[in-house]
Short mmCIF file of the C-alpha atoms (twelve columns), coordinates in Angstrom:
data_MODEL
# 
_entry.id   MODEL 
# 
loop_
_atom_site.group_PDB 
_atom_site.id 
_atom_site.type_symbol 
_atom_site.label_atom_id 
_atom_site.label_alt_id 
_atom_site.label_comp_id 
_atom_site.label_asym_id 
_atom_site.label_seq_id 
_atom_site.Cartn_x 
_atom_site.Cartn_y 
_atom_site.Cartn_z 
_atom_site.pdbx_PDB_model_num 
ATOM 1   C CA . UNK A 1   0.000  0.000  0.000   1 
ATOM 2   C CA . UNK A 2   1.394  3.322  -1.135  1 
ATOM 3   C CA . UNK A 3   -0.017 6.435  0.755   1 
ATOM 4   C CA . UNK A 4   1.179  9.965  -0.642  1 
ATOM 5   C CA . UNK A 5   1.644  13.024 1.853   1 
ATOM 6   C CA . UNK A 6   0.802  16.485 -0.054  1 
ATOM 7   C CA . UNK A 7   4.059  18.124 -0.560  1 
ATOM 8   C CA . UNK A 8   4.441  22.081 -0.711  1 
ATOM 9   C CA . UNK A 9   5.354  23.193 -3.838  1 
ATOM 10  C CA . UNK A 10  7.558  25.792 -2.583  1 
ATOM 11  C CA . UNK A 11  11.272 25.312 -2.153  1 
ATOM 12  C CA . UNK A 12  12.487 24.444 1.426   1 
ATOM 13  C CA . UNK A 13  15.498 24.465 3.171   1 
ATOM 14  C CA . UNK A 14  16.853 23.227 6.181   1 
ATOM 15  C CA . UNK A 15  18.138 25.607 9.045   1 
ATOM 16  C CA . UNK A 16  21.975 25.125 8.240   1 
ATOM 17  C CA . UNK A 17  21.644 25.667 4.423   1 
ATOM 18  C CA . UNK A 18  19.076 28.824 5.057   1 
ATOM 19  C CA . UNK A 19  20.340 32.316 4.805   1 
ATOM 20  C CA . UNK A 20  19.362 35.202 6.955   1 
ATOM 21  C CA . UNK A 21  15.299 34.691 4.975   1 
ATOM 22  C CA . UNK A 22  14.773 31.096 5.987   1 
ATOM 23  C CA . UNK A 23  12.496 30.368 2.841   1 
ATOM 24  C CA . UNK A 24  15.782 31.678 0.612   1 
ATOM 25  C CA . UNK A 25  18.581 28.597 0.180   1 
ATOM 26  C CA . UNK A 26  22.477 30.458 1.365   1 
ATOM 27  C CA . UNK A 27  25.234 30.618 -0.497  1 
ATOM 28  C CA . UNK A 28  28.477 28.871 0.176   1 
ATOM 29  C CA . UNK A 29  31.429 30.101 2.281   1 
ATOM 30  C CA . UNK A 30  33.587 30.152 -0.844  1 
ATOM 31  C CA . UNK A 31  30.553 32.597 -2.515  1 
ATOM 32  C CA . UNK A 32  29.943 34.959 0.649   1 
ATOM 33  C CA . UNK A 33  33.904 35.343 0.855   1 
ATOM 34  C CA . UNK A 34  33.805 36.338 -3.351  1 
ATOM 35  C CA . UNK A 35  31.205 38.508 -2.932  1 
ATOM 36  C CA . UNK A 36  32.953 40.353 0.137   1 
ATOM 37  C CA . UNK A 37  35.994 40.484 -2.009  1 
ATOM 38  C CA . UNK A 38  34.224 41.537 -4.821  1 
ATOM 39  C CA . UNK A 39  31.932 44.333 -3.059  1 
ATOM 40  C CA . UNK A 40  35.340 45.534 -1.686  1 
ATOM 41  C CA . UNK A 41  36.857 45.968 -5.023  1 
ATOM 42  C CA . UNK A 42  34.449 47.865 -6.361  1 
ATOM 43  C CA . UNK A 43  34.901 50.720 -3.414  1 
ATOM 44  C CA . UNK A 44  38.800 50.271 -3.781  1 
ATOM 45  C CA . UNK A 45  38.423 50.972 -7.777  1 
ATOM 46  C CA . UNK A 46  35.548 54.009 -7.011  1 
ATOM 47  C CA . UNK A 47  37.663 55.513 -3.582  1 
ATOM 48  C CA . UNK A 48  41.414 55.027 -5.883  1 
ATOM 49  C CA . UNK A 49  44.518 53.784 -4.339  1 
ATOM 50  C CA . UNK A 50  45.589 57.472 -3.080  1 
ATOM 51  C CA . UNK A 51  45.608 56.602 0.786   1 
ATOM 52  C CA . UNK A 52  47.925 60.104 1.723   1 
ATOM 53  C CA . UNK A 53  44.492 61.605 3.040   1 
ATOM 54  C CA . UNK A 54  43.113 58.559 4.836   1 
ATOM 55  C CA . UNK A 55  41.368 55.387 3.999   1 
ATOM 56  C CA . UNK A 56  38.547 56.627 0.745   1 
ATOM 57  C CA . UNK A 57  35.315 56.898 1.903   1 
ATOM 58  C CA . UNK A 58  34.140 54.702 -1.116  1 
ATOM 59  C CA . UNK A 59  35.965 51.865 0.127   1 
ATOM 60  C CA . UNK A 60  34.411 52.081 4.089   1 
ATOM 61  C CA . UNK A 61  31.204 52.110 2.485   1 
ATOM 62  C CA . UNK A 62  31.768 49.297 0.043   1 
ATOM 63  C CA . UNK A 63  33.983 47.099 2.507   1 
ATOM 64  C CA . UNK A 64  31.181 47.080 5.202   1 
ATOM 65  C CA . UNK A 65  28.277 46.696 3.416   1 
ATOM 66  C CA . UNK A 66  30.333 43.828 1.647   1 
ATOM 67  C CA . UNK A 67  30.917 41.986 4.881   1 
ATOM 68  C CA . UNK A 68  28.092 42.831 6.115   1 
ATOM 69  C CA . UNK A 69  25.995 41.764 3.215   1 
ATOM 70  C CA . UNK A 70  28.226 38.259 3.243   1 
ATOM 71  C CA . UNK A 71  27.123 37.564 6.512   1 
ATOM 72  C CA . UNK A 72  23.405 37.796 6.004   1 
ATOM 73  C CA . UNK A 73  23.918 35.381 2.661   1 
ATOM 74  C CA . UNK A 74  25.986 32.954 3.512   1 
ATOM 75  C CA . UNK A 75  24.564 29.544 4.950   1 
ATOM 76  C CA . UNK A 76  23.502 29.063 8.622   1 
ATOM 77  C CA . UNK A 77  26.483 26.740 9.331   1 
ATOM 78  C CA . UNK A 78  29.268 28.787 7.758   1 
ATOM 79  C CA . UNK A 79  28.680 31.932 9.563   1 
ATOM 80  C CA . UNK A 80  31.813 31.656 11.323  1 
ATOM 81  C CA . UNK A 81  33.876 31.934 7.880   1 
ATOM 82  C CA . UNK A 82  32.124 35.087 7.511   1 
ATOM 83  C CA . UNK A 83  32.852 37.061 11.057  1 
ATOM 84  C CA . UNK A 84  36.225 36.204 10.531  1 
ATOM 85  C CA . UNK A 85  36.970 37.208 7.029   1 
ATOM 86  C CA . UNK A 86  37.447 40.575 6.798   1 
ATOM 87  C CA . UNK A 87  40.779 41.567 7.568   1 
ATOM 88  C CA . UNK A 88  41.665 38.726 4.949   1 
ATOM 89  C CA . UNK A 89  39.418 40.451 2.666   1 
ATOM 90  C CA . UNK A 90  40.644 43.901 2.991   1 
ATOM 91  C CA . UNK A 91  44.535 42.976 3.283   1 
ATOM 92  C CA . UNK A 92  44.565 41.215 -0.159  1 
ATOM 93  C CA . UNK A 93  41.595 43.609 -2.169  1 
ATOM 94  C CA . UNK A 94  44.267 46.281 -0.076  1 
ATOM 95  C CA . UNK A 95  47.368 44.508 -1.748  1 
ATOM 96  C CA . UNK A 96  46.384 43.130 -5.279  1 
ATOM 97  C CA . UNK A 97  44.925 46.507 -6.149  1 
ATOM 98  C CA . UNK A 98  47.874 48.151 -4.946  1 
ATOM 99  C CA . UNK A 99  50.199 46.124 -7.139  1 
ATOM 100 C CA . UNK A 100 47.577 46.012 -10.224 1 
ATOM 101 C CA . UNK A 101 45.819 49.160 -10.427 1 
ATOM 102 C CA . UNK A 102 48.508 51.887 -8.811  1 
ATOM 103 C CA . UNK A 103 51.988 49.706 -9.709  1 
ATOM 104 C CA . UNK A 104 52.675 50.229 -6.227  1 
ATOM 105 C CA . UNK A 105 55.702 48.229 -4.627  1 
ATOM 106 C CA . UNK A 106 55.004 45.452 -2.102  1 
ATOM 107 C CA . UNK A 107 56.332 47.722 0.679   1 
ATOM 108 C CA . UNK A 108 54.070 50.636 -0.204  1 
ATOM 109 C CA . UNK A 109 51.097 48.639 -0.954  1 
ATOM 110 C CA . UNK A 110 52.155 47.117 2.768   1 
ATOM 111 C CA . UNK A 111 51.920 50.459 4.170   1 
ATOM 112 C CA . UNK A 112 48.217 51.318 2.436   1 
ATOM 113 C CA . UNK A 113 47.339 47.637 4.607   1 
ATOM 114 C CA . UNK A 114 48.033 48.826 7.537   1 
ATOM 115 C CA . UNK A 115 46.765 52.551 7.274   1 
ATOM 116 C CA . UNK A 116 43.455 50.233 6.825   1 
ATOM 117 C CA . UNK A 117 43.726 48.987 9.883   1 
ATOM 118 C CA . UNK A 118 40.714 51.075 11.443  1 
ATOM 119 C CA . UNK A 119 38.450 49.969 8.912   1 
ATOM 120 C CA . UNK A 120 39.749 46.276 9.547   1 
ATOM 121 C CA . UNK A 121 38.788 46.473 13.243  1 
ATOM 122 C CA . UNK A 122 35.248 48.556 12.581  1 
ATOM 123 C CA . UNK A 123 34.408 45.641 9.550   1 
ATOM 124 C CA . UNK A 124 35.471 43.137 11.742  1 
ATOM 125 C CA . UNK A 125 33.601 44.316 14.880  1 
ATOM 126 C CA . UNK A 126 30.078 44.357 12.323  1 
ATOM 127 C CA . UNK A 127 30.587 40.812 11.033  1 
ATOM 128 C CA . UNK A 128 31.124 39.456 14.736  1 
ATOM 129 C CA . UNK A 129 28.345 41.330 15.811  1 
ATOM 130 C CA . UNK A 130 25.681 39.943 12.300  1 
ATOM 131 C CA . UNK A 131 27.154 36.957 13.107  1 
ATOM 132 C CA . UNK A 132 26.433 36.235 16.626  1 
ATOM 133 C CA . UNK A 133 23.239 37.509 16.224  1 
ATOM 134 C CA . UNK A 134 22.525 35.679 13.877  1 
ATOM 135 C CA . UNK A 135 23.743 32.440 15.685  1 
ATOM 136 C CA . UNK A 136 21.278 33.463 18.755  1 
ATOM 137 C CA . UNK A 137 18.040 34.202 16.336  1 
ATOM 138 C CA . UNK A 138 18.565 31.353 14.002  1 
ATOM 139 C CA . UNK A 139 19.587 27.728 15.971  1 
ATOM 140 C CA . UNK A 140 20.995 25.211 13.858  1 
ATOM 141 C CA . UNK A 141 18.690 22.300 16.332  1 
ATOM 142 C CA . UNK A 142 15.138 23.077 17.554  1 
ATOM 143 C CA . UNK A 143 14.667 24.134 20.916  1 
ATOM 144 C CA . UNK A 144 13.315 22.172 23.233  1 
ATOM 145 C CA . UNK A 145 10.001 22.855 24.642  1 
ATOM 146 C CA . UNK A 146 9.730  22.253 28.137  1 
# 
């Protein structure tokens, strides 16, 4: 005897594959860390490679909305990657564009890293703090009721 349950048509997901939506499927580490990298570019090709006045305010903008927007993507079980990504991210968007895009030296392009720092420790302090809120609203195992 064969007994069919009604299935919903709509896609589901389970709780470690859901991004911050739970009806939306996440992406991948590998995909939240590209787009981070690639969201960061962008501000790093808009604010230039001219660091002598401070860090351009293009690249703060596109940095943090980059990790921020990587964190609320990615999958429920590779949040972690996510919080602690962006230093990586900046240091080598910081670097390669240095080398590609302004021919500076490693040394210089060095420097332009750590005048960066700041923005390091603010984009590093929002991705811990998605993050871990996100780990609190969204548990991987049901709750038990009591």
């Amino acid at each position: 005897m064969t007994t069919t349950a009604a299935r919903p048509t709509g896609v589901t997901t389970t709780r470690a594959h859901a991004s911050v939506v739970p009806s939306m499927p996440g992406v991948p580490w590998y995909g939240a860390v590209l787009l981070a990298l690639l969201v960061t570019a962008i501000g790093l090709m808009i604010g230039g490679n001219d660091f002598s006045d401070g860090v351009p305010a293009a690249l703060w903008v596109c940095f943090l909305a980059g990790c921020g927007l990587a964190v609320l993507v990615v999958r429920r079980h590779a949040v972690f990657t996510t919080m602690v990504q962006p230093p990586l991210v900046l240091a080598v968007v910081v670097l390669v564009g240095g080398r590609m895009f302004a021919g500076l030296d490693s040394v210089f392009a060095g420097v332009n890293v750590v005048k960066t720092f700041p923005l390091m420790c603010v984009g590093t302090g929002l991705a811990i703090l998605l993050g871990l809120l996100r780990m609190v609203a969204e548990p991987t195992r049901p709750r038990r009721s009591a």
